[in-house]
N, C-alpha and C positions, 0 to 999 in steps of 0.2 A: 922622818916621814910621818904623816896624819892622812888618816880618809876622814872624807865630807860624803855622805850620803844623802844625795838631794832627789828632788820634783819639785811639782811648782809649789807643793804645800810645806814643805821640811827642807830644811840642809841640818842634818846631824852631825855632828865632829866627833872624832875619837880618835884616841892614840896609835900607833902603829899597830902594837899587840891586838885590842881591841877589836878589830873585824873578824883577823883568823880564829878569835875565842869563840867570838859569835856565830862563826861559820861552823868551827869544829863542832861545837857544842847542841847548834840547833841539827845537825847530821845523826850526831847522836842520840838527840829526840825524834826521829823521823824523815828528817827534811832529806831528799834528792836531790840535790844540787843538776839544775837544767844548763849551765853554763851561760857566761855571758856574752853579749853583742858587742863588739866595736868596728865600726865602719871603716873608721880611719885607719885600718890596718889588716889589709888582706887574709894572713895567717894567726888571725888571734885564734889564741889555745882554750879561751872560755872561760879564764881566768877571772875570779874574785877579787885578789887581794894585789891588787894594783890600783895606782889612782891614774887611769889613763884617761877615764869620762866610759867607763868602760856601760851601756847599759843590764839592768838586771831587768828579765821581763814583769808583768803584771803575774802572770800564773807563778814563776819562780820565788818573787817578792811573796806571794800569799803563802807558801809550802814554808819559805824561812818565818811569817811571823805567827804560822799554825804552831810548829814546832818552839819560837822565845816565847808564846803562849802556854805550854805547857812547862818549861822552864823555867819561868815566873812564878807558875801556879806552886810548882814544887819550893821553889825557893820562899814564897810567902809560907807553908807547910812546915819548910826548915827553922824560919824566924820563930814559926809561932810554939815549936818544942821546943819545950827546956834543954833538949840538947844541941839545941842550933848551929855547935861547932862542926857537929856529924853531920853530910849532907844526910837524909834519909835513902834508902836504893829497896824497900819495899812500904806503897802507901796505900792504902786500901785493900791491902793482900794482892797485889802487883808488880810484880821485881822493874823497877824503871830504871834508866840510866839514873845519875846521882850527877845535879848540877855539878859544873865545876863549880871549885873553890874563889876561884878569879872574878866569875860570874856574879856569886853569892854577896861579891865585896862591892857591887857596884849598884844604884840605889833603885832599888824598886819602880822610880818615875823614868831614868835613863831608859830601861826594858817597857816600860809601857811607851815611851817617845820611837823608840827602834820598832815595837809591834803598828804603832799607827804609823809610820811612815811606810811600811811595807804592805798593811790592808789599803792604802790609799793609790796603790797603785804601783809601775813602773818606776823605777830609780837609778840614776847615776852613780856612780862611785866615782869620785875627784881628791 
């Protein structure tokens, strides 16, 4: 299984692992997960990490790419120390979650295509 993360501007793809990382991981920075909408199906539980066409709202979409923007931020932080294998977990004199490892391996443009697709609004998961 793969999710597609789309609107009329993006369809992103990634691997199965890949959402829950992004999910965990932007929670861990901040994000509240608001749940999501799906029409087609009376009792939906709010769930993310299905590919049912399930929608993510405008506001929830903005709080997930508030928070891969500080995960970014840190992660550019990690690259640029010479110890880059360490995530960093104090930056500026601020004890922050410490990207994952998973996150850290996946390319700098990937997380800025993830953060625009989520400021640009409402999204699908397919």
């Amino acid at each position: 299984m793969s999710y597609s993360l789309r609107n009329g501007r993006f369809d992103i793809r990634m691997t199965c692992s890949m959402l829950p990382l992004l999910l965990t991981t932007a929670k861990e920075y901040g994000w509240e997960p608001a749940g999501t909408i799906n029409e087609d199906y009376p009792d939906w539980g709010g769930g993310y990490c299905w590919n049912s066409g399930q929608q993510v709202t405008a506001e929830d979409a903005a709080g997930i790419a508030d928070a891969l923007e500080l995960v970014r931020q840190d992660a550019l932080k990690c690259d640029a120390n010479e110890s880059s294998s360490i995530a960093l977990d104090v930056i500026e004199g601020q004890s922050v979650p410490k990207p994952q490892p998973e996150i850290l391996s996946y390319s700098n443009q990937f997380l800025v295509d993830v953060i625009a697709l989520c400021r640009s609004g409402a999204f699908s998961i397919h």
